[in-house]
N, C-alpha and C positions, 0 to 999 in steps of 0.2 A: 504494500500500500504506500501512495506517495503523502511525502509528509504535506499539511497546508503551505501554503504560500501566500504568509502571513507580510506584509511590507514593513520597513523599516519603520518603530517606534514615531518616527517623527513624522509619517503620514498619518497616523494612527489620530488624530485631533480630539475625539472625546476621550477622556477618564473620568473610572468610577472609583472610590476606595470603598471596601465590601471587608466583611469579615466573614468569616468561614467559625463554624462552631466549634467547642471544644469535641463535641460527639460526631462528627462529620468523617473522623478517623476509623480506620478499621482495625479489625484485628489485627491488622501486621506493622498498627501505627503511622500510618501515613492517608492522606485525605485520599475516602473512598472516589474513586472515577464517576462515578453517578451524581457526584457534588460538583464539578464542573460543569454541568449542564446548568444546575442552578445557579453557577456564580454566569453563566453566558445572558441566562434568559434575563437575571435582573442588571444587566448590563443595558440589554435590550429596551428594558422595562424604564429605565435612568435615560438613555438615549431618545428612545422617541418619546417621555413626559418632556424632553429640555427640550425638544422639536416641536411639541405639541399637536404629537399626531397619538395619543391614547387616548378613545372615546370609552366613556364609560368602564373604565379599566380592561378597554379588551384591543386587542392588537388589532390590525384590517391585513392581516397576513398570517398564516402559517408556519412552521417548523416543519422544513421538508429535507433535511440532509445536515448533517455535521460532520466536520473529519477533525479530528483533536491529537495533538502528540504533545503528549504527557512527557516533561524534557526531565523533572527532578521532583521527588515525591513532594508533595506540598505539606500542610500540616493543619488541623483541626486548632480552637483560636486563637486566629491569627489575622491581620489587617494583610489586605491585598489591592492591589490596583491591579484595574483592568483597564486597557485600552483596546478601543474599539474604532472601526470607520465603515462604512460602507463603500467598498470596492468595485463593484459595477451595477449596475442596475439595466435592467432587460426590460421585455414588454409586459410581463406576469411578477416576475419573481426579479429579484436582487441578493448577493451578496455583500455576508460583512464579514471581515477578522476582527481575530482577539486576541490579545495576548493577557498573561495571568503574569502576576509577576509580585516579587516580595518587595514592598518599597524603602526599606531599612537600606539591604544588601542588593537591592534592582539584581539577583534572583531571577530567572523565569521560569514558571512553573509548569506554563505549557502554551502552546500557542493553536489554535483553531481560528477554521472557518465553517460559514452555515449560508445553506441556503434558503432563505426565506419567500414563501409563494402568497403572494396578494389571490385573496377571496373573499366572495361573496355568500355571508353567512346566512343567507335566506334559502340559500340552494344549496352550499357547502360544497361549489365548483369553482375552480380558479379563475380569476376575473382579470382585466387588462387593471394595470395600478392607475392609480386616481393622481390626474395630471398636478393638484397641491400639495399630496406627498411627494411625486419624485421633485418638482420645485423646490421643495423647502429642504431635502437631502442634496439636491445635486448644490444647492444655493452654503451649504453647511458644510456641504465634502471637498468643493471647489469642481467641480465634475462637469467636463462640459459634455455635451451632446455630438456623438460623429457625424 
């Protein structure tokens, strides 16, 4: 499997700092892999409230793919920063990266991307993305139009 292809920190433009629980850890002392999805989603969740595209606490898009490479085990509580961007955006769905990282020792704990699909939750079918979302990302990301 090929690893994400996550870009350099400094296109990355949003951070979150997040903490991870003490019980997040597994039995073998290191933050279970299933806690990374949650530190991605409230990344997502911080990202587009600062954008102002969560209606009603509900996203206008899906979780349709991740690919994550876990670089050094992480740890249950503990302050983390994530940084995030959205990397292209298509005529349904968009991509973002992530990077997890320890912000004491800047650390990376793993780096991911996800593919996220715009839809229409009256039918629960993939819909074309709504031209004030990709506005106010592309307007956020610097992203121009080919």
């Amino acid at each position: 499997m090929e690893a994400p292809d996550v870009p350099a920190s400094e296109r990355l433009r949003f951070r979150v700092r997040l903490r991870t629980r003490w019980s997040d850890e597994d039995n073998q002392g290191v933050l279970n892999n299933a806690v990374y999805l949650t530190l991605l989603e409230e990344t997502r969740l911080a990202y587009f409230t600062q954008l102002g595209h969560l209606r009603e606490n509900r996203f206008p898009f899906l979780l349709a793919q991740t690919n994550i490479a876990f670089l050094v085990p992480g740890r249950g509580g503990a302050e983390i920063e994530v940084e995030c961007a959205t990397v292209h955006l298509g005529t349904t769905s968009f991509t973002q990266a992530y990077r997890v990282r320890d912000p004491a020792s800047g650390v990376v704990w793993c780096e991911a991307l996800a593919r996220l699909v715009c839809y229409d939750p009256a039918t629960g079918a993939k819909a074309p993305m709504q031209a004030e979302f990709r506005a106010t990302i592309e307007r956020f990301e610097g992203l121009t139009r080919p």
